[in-house]
C-alpha positions in Angstrom: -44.6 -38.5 37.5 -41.6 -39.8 36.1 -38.9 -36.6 35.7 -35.7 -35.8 33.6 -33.6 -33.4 32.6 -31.2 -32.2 30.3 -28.6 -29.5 29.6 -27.6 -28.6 25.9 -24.8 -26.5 25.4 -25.4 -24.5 22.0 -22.3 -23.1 21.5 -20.2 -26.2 21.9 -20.4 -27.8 18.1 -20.7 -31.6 17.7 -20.1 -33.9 14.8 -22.3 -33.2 11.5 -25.4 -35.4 11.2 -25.1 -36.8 7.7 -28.6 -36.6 5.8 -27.8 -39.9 4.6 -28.5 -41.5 8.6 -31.9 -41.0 7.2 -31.9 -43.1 4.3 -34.2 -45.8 3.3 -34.0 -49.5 1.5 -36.2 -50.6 -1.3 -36.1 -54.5 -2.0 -37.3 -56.9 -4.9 -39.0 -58.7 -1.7 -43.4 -58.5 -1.3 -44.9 -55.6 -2.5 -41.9 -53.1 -2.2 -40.8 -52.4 -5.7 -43.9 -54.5 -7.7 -47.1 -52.5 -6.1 -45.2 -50.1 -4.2 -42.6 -48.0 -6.2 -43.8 -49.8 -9.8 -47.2 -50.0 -11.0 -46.3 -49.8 -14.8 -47.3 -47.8 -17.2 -50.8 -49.0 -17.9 -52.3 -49.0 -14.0 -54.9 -46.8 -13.4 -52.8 -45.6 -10.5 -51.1 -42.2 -11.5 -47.6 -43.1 -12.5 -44.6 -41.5 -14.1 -43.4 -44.1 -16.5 -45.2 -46.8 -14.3 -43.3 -45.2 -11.2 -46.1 -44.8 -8.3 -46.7 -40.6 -8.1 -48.2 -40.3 -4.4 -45.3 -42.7 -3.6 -42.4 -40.1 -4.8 -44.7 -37.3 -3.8 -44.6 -38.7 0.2 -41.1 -39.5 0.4 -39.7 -36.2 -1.5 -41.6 -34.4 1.7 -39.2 -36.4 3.9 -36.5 -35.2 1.6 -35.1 -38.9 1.3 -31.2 -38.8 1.3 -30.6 -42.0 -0.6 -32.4 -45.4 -2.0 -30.7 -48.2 -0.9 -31.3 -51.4 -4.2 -31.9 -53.9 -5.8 -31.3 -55.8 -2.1 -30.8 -57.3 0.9 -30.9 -60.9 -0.6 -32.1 -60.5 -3.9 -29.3 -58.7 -4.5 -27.1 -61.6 -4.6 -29.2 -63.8 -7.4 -29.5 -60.2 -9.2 -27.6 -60.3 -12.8 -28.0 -56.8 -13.9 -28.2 -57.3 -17.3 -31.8 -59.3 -16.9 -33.0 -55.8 -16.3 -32.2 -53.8 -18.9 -33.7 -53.5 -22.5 -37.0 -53.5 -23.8 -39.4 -54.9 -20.8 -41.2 -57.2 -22.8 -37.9 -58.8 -24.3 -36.3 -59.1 -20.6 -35.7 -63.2 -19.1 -37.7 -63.9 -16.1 -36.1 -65.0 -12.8 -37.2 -66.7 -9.4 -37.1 -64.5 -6.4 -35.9 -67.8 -3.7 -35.3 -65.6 -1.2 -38.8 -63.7 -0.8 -41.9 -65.6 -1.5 -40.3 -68.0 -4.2 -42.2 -66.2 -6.8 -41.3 -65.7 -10.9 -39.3 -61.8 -11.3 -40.1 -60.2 -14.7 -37.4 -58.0 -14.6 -39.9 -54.9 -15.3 -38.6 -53.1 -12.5 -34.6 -52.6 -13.7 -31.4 -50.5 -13.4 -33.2 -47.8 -15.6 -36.1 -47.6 -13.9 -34.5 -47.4 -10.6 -32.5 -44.8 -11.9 -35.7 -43.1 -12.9 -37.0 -43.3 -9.4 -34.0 -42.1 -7.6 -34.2 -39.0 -10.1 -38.1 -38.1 -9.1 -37.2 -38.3 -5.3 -34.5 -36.6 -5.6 -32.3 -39.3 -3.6 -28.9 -40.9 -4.4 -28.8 -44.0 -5.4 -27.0 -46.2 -3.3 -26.2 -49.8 -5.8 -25.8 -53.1 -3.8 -24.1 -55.7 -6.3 -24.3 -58.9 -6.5 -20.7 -60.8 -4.6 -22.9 -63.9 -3.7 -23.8 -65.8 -6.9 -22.2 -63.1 -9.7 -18.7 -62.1 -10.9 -16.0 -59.9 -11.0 -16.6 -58.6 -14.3 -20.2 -58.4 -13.6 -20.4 -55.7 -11.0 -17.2 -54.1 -12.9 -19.5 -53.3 -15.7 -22.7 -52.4 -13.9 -20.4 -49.9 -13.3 -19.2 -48.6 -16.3 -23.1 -49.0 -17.8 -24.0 -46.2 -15.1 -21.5 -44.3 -14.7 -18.5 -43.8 -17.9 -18.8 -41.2 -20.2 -17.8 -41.4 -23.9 -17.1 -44.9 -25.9 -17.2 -48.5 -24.5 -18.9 -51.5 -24.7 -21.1 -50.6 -21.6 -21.7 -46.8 -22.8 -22.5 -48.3 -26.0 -25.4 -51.0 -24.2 -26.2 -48.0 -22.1 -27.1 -46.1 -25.3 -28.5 -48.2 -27.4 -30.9 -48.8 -24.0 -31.4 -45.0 -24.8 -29.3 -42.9 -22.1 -26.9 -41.0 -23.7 -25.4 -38.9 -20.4 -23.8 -41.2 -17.1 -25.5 -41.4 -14.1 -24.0 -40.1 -10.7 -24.0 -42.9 -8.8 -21.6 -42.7 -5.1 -22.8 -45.3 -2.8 -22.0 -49.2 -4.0 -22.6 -51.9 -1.9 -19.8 -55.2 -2.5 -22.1 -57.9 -1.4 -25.0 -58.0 1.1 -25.3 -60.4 4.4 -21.9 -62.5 2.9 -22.0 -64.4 6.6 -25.6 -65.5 5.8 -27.9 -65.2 2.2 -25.4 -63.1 0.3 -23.1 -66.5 0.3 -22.3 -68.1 3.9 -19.2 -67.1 3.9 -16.3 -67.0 6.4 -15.4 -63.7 7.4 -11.6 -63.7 6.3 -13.1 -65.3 2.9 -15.9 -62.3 2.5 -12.7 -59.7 3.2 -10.5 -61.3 0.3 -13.5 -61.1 -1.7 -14.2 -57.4 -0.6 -10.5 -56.5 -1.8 -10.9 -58.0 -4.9 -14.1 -56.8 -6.1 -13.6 -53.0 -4.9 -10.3 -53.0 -6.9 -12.4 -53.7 -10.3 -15.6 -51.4 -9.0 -13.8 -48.5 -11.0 -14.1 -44.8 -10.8 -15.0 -43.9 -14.2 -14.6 -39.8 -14.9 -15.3 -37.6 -12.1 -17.9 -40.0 -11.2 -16.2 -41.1 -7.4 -17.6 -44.5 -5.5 -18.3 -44.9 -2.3 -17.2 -48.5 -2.0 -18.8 -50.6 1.2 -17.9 -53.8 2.3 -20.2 -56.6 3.5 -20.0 -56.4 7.6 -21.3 -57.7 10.2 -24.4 -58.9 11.7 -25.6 -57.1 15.0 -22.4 -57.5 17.5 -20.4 -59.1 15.6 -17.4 -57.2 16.1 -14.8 -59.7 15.0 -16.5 -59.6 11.6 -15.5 -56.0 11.7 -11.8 -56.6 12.8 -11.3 -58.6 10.1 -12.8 -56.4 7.4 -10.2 -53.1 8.6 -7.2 -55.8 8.9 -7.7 -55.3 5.1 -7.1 -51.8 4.8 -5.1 -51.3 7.9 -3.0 -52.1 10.8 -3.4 -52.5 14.4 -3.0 -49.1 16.4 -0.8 -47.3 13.3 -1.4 -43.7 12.3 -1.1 -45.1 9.0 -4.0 -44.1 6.1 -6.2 -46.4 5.2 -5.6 -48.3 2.1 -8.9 -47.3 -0.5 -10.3 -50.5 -1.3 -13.5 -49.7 0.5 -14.8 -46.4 1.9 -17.6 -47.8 4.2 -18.4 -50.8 6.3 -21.9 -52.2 6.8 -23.4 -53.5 9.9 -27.5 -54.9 10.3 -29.2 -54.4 13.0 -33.1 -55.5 13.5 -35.4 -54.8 16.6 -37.3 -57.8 17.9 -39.1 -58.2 21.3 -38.4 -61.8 21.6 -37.0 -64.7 19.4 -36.1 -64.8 16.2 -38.6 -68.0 15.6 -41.6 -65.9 17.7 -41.0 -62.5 16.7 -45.0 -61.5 17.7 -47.3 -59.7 16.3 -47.2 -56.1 14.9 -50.3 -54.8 16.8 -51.5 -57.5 19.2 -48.8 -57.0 21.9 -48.9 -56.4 25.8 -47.0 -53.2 27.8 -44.4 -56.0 28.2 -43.5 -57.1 25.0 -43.3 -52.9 24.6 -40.7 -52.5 27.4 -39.0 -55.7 26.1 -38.9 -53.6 22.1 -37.2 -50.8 23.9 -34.6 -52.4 25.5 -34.0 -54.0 21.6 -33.8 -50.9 20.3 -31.8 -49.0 23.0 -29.5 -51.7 21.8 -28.5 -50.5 18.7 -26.1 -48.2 20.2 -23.7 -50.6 22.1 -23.9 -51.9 18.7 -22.8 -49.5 17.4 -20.3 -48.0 19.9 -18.7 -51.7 19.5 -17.7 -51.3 16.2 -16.9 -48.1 16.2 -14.4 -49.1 18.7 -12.8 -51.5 16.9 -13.0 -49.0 13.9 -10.9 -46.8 15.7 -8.1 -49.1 16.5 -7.4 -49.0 12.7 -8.9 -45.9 11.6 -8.6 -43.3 13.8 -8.8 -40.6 12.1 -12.6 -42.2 11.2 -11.7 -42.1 7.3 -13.9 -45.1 6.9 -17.2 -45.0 7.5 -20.2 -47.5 9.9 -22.6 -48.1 7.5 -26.5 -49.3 9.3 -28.1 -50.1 5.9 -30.4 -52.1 7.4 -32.6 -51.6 10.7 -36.1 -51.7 12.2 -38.4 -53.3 13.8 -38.8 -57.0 12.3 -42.3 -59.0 13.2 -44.9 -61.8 12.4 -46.6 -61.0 9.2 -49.8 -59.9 9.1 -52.1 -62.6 9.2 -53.8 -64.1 5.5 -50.5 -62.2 3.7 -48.1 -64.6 2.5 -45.2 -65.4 4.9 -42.6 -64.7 2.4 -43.7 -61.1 2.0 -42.7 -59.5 5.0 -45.8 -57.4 5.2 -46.2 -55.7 9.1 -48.4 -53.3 10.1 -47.0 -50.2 12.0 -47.7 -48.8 15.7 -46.8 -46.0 17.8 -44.5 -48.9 19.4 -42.5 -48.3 15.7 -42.4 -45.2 16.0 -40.8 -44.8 19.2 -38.5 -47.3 18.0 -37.4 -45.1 14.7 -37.0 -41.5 17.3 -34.7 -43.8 19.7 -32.3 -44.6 16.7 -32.5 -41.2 15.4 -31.1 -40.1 18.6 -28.7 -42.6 18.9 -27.4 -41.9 15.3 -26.7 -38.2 16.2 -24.3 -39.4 19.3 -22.6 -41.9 16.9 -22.5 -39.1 13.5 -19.0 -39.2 13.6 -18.1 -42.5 12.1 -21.7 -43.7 11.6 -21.9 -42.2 7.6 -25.6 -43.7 6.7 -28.6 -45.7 8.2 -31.0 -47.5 5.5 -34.6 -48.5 7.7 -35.9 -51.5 6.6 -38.0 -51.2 4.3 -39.5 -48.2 2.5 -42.5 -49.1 1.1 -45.2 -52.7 2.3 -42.4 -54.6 4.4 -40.7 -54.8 7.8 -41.0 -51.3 9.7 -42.0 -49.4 6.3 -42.9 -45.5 5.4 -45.9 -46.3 3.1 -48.3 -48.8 2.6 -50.3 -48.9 -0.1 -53.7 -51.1 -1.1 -54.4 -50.9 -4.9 -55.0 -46.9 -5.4 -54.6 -46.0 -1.1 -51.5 -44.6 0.1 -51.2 -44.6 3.9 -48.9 -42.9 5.8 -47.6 -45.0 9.0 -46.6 -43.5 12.3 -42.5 -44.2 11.4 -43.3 -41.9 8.4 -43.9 -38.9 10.2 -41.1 -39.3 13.2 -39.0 -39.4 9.9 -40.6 -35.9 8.9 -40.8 -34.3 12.0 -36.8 -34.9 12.1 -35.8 -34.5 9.1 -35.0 -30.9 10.1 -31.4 -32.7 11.7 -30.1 -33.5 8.4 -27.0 -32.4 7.5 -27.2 -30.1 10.6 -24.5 -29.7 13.5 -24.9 -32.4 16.6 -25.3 -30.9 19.8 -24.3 -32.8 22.7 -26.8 -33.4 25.2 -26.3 -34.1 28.9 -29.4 -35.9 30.2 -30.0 -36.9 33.6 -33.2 -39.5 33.3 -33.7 -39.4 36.9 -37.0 -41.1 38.4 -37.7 -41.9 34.6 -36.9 -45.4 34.4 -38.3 -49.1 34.6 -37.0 -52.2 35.3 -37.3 -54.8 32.3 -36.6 -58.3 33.4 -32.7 -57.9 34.8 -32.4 -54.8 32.8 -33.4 -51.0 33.4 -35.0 -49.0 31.0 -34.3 -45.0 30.6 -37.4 -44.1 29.3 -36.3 -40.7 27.8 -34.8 -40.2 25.2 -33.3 -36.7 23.6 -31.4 -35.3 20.8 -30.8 -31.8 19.2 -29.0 -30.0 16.5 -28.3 -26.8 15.0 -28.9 -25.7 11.7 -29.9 -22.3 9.8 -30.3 -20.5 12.9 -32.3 -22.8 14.2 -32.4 -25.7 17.3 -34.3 -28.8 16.7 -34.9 -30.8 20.0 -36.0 -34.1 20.1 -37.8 -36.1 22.4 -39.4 -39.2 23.1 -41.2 -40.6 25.9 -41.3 -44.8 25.7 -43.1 -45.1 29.1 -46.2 -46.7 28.2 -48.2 -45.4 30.8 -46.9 -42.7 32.4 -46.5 -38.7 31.5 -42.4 -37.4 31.9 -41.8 -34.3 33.0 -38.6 -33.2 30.8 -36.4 -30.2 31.8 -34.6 -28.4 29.2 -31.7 -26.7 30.3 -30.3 -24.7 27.5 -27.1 -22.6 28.0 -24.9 -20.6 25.7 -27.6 -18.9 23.7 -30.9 -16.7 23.2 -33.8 -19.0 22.1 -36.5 -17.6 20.3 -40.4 -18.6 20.4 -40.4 -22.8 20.2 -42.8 -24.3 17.8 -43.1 -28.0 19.2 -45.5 -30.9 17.4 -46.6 -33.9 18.9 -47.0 -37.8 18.1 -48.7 -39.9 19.9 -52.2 -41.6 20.4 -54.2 -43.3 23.0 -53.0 -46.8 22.6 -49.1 -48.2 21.7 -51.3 -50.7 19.4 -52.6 -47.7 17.5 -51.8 -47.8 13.4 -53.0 -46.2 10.5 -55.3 -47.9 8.1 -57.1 -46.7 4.4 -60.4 -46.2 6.7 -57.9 -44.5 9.3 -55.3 -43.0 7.5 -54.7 -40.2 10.6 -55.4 -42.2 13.8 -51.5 -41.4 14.7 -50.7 -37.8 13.1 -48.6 -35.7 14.0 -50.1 -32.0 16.0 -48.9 -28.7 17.8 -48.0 -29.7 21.2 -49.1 -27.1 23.7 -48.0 -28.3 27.1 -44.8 -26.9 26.8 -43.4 -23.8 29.0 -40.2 -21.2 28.9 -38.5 -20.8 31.8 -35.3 -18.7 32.4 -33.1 -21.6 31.3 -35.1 -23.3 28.5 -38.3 -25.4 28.6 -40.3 -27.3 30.5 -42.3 -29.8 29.1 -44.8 -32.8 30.3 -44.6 -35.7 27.7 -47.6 -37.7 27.0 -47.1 -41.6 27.5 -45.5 -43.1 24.4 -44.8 -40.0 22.9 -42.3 -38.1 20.5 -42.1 -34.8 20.2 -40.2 -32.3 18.3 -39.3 -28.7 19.6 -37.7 -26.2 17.0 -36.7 -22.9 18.1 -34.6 -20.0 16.9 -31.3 -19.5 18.0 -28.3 -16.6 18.7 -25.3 -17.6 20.2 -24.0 -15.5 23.0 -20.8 -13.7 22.3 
């Protein structure tokens, strides 16, 4: 039996772990927004002002961080505007990106708003660099967010909000190497300056500015982004044009032109989604390095608002749609990047998976009135105990737990744990798809209470959850778990995650 072990030193503090690494992305793209979050206010489906109930009601028990909108690449043939008003008075639009299908605009910067207030999320704006203006996103910003007279408060009242919003995050452009415009990257930067200076912070109301970045390893994309707002190897402050960079990152277990099917895959094309995912963090730790040349003091934050797993559509749904069905293999990819977030939650400020609701590596899917629940929904619950808690470093040793993928080797455990409240959340995951791991917990400057641990897996990788079998991947209590004088023992089931949460007393 494959063995590891790992010591974790609780009295040694690491960086905070930002509840926004767990955010999530909700696109005009398939069924995300139109039959996801928006049913309107006639369905039969239980709405709030046509806003889907059992959808807010299952992502408020993940206690979602932020909402991540209108795009991705609808963002960038967005015009605000369209979207506000009465809904039967609003212009229709094409959606070319996803689907090439008419937009009615039902679904606007109100409604989002709306949502964002019932989950109980910040709203994180992406605006539109690609095919709109200046003034455009300057006063989608003063609509939101500027208290007493202008023309935009004025719109914004006579649409019938009297108070501002609180809006943070704003997004300047989305993808500007690729859909959001094709741009060069010194071009995109000029652009980035310009468009932050007019994104204005109106009142107390304080943006988070990010900057269009780069796609996956891309690191010269990123250099020439902090050139903007810094200089090589000074101790010099950052100049404030943007507070964040973006990055995307997408797992895929071959080619971008064959990406496979969600459910119909061998133990190989597993191994070969690990390696994809294990990835993410020389991605990661590349920009971050470059980050630090300019920034050292990390004033400016990695922004992953986009990730996850990215395959074949599901076969009869329209190609255009992005609609995958969801495995334990997705699952095991989400706990990997969890854990990988944690070791990077000092520059690395917020991570958006791709997508929330019916596309990519999504939370919920839902068929007319059925909501299901998919195995990446519940790693997210069963961790959402890390957020905003204190990083612990962890010192693992995978030992004989290990396989050799191709030219590569594969560590095949993964862990992660934090403090919060009193309390130490460990995580686990076992991506050996056959094999049990025998993990050994070495836990040192502390007392540790009674663990509570819960378990995720099932009895094939393929495994998914459906309307007829909403719970054939569930989370449960996990019981093959020991204390020994130094911490835990525990035997993980093949393709497994598991969550261990214990009290916890510091020694004096």
């Amino acid at each position: 039996m494959p063995t590891a072990s790992a010591i974790i030193n609780l009295d040694i503090e690491g960086p905070a772990i930002s509840r926004h690494l767990y955010g999530h992305f909700a696109e005009h793209l398939g069924r995300c927004v139109y039959g996801g979050f928006w049913v309107g206010e006639d369905s039969p489906v239980p709405n709030e002002g046509g806003i889907r109930l059992d959808v807010v009601e299952a992502l408020r028990a993940l206690d979602i961080p932020n909402l991540r909108w209108p795009g991705g690449c609808f963002a960038d043939e967005y015009h605000w505007k369209d979207g506000i008003g009465p809904r039967g008075q609003r212009p229709r639009m094409v959606n070319t990106h996803w689907g090439d299908v008419e937009e009615n605009n039902h679904f606007g910067t109100h409604e989002f708003m709306a949502l964002c207030e019932l989950l109980g999320a910040e709203p994180y704006i992406s605006g539109n660099v690609g095919s709109g203006t200046v003034r455009e996103m300057s006063e989608w910003g003063e609509y939101l967010t500027r208290d007493g007279d202008s023309p935009m408060v004025r719109l914004r009242k006579a649409n019938g909000r009297e108070e501002p919003w609180r809006v943070g995050y704003w997004g300047i452009g989305n993808e500007t190497w690729g859909c959001g415009g094709n741009m060069r990257a010194e071009y995109s930067a000029d652009l980035a300056r310009q468009y932050a200076t007019y994104c204005r912070d109106h009142g107390d109301n304080k943006l988070y500015r990010i900057a269009s970045g780069a796609s996956g390893d891309d690191y010269g994309w990123t250099e020439t982004l902090m050139r903007q707002i810094s200089c090589f190897g000074c101790e010099a402050t950052p100049k404030t044009f943007f507070q964040g960079v973006s990055v995307h990152y997408y797992t895929l277990a071959g080619p971008w032109e064959a990406k496979g099917s969600a459910t119909d895959f061998t133990t190989d094309d597993h191994y070969r989604t690990m390696l994809s995912a294990r990835r993410v963090d020389r991605i990661l730790t590349g920009h971050s390095t470059v980050m630090d040349v300019y920034d050292p003091r990390r004033t400016v934050g990695l922004v992953l608002d986009e990730w996850g797993t990215w395959w074949d559509v599901e076969p009869g749904t329209d190609p255009g749609f992005l609609f995958q069905q969801n495995t334990m293999r997705d699952a095991l990819v989400a706990s990997i990047h969890f854990d990988v977030f944690h070791r990077h939650a000092a520059r690395l400020h917020m991570a958006n998976i791709a997508q929330t609701v019916n596309v990519l590596q999504a939370m919920l899917l839902t068929d007319g009135d059925a909501l299901v629940l998919t195995p990446t929904y519940h790693v997210f619950e069963m961790n959402k105990g890390h957020q905003d808690a204190t990083s612990l470093p962890v010192h693992l040793r995978t030992g004989s737990a290990r396989r050799r993928v191709g030219d590569a080797e594969l560590e095949t455990v993964s862990v992660s744990a934090s403090v919060k409240d009193g309390h130490l959340l460990v995580s686990l995951s076992n991506l050996d798809a056959e094999e049990p791991a025998e993990v050994a917990l070495d836990l040192r400057g502390g007392a540790v209470g009674e663990p509570y641990a819960r378990l995720l897996t099932a009895g094939r990788l393929q495994a998914h959850n459906t309307p007829q079998a909403p719970a054939a991947v569930a989370p449960r209590p996990f019981e093959d778990l020991t204390v020994t004088g130094r911490g835990f023992a525990l035997t993980l089931p093949p393709h497994s995650f598991v969550t261990v949460r214990a009290p916890v007393a510091l020694t004096d």
